[in-house]
N, C-alpha and C positions, 0 to 999 in steps of 0.2 A: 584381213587382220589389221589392228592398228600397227602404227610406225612403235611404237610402246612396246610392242610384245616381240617386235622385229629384231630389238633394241638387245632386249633381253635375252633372246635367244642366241642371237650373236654373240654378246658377250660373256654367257654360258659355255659357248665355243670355243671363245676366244683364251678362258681361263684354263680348259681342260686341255688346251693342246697348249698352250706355256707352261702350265703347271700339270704333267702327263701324271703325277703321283699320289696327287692330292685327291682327297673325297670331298663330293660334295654334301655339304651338311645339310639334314631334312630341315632343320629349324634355322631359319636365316633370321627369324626376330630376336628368340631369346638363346642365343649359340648354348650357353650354359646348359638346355634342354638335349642337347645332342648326346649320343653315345660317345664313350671314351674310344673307342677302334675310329670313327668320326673324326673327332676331335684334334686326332694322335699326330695329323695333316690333313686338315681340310679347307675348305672353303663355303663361302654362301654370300648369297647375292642376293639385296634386298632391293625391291623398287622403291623409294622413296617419295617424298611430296612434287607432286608438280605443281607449276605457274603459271597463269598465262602471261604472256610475255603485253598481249592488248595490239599484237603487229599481228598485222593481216597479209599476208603474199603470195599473190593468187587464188583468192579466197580459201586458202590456208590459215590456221591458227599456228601461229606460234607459239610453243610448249617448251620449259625447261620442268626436265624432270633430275632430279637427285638420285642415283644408286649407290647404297652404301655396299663394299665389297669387304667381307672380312676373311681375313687367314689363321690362320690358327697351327700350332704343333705344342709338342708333348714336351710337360720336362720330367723326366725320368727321376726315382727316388735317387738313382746313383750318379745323377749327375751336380753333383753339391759345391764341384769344383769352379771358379769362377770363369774360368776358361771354358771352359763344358758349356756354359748358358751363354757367355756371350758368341761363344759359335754359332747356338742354335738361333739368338739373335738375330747375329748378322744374316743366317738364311732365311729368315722371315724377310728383314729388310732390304736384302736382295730379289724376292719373290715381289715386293711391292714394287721394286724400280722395275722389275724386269714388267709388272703390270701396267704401271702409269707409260713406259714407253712407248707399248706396242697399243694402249688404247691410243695414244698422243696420234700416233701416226698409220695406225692401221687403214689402209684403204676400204675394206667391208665397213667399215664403222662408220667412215666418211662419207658414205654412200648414202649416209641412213638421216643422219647428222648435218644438222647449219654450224654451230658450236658444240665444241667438246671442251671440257677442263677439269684437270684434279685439284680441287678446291679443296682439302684437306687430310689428315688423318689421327689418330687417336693416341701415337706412339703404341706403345709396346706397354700392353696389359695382361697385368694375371691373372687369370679364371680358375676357380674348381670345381671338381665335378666327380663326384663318390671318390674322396679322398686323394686323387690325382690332381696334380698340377700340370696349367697348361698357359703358353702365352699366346698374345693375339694381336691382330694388329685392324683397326677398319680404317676404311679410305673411305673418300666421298667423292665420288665423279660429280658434274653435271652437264649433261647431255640438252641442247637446244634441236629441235626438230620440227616438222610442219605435218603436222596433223587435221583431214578433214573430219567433221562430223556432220 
């Protein structure tokens, strides 16, 4: 197997045991395709573009690939109260520190990994989906590694 799909699987791991409540979503491209019970707390994890980097080590290429990781929960019709969204808010933006932490520093990941970094995120966006509201948030890792082919 590539170092790629090693990547990805770990940190499919990585998500479900930090975030033991969330689903994961079938559609990682276009979230909005997802079902509402999905949705309501999920996640999905998109492999992104790679680069070669043009550094050779050890007759290794080196690869930065991009994964965008997005979260997502529900806002209920009855939650209209401003207090009520910004809770749910904050538990979004806590699920992301609680993410960028444990990629930062997770040993399995290191193993895999030359460079790791969270290079961005999206804030806090509203989607809809058969008349339900939901917010969301995507991050963007990028993962440096050595791949032979």
């Amino acid at each position: 197997m590539s170092i790629i799909s090693d990547i990805h699987t770990l940190l499919r791991d990585r998500v479900a045991a930090i975030l033991p409540d969330k689903r994961e979503l079938s559609d990682s491209i276009d979230i909005q395709n997802n079902d509402d019970l999905s949705l309501k707390d999920g996640y999905a994890i998109h492999i992104g573009r790679s680069v070669n980097t043009f550094r050779l080590v050890g007759c290794k290429y080196s690869i930065q690939t991009e994964v965008d990781i997005v979260l997502t929960k529900i806002i209920m019709a009855g939650h209209k109260s401003i207090e009520k969204i910004v809770e749910i808010e904050d538990t979004l933006l806590e699920e992301r520190h609680s993410l960028i932490a444990d990629f930062s520093e997770n040993e399995d990941i290191g193993t895999l990994v030359t460079k790791r970094d969270w290079i961005s995120d999206s804030g806090i966006v509203r989607i809809f989906n058969d008349k339900k509201s939901f917010i969301m948030i995507e991050m963007v890792f990028q993962f440096e590694y050595l791949e032979d082919f």
